[in-house]
N, C-alpha and C positions, 0 to 999 in steps of 0.2 A: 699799909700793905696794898700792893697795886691789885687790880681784879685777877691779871696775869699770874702774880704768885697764890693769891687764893685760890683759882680754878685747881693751880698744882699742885696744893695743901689737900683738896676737897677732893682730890682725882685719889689719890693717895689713902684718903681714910675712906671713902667709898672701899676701895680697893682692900683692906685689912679688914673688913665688915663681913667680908667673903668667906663662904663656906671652903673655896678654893685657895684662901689664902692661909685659915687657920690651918686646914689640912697638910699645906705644904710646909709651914710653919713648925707641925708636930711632925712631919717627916725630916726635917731637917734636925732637932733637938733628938730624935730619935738614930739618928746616923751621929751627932754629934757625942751620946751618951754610948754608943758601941764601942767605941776606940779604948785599947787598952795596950797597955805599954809593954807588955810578955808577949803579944804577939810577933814583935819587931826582932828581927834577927841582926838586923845593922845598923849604923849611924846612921848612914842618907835613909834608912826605911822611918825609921826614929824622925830624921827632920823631914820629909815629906809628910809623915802625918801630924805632924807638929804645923806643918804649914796648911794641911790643909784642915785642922779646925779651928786655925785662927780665922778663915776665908770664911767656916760655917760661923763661928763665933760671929764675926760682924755681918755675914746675912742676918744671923738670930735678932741680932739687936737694931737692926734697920727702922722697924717700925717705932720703936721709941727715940732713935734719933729725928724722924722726920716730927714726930711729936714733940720733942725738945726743941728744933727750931721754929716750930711756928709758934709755941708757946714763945719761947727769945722774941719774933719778930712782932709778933704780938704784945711782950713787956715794953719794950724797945719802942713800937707806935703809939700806946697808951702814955710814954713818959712824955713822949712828945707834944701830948695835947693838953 
């Protein structure tokens, strides 16, 4: 791993250490856990909010993708040596 990709692993997990990230983290799971399907009177209301908690769903999961791949680049450098 270059120092370049580690700063921006290390910038990243600084950043979810955050009182401000957890926060905004449970605000999000919190707007994504309101949606409820008897609200929706029509199909496009139905697919707009379909769309947009696919949009919350992979905000939600953000933080363990970037985890997953530095762990990968990390398996990935170790096979190497």
């Amino acid at each position: 791993m270059t120092q370049e990709e580690q700063k921006y692993y290390e910038t990243y997990f600084d950043l979810f250490l955050t009182d401000g990230w957890k926060q905004f983290t449970k605000d999000l799971e919190d707007i994504y856990s309101s949606y409820r399907i008897e609200h929706y009177e029509t199909i496009e209301e139905l697919h707009r909010a379909k769309g947009e908690r696919g949009i919350l769903s992979r905000m939600l999961s953000f933080e363990q993708g970037i985890e997953a791949a530095y762990a990968s680049i990390n398996d990935g450098y170790s096979e190497e040596l």
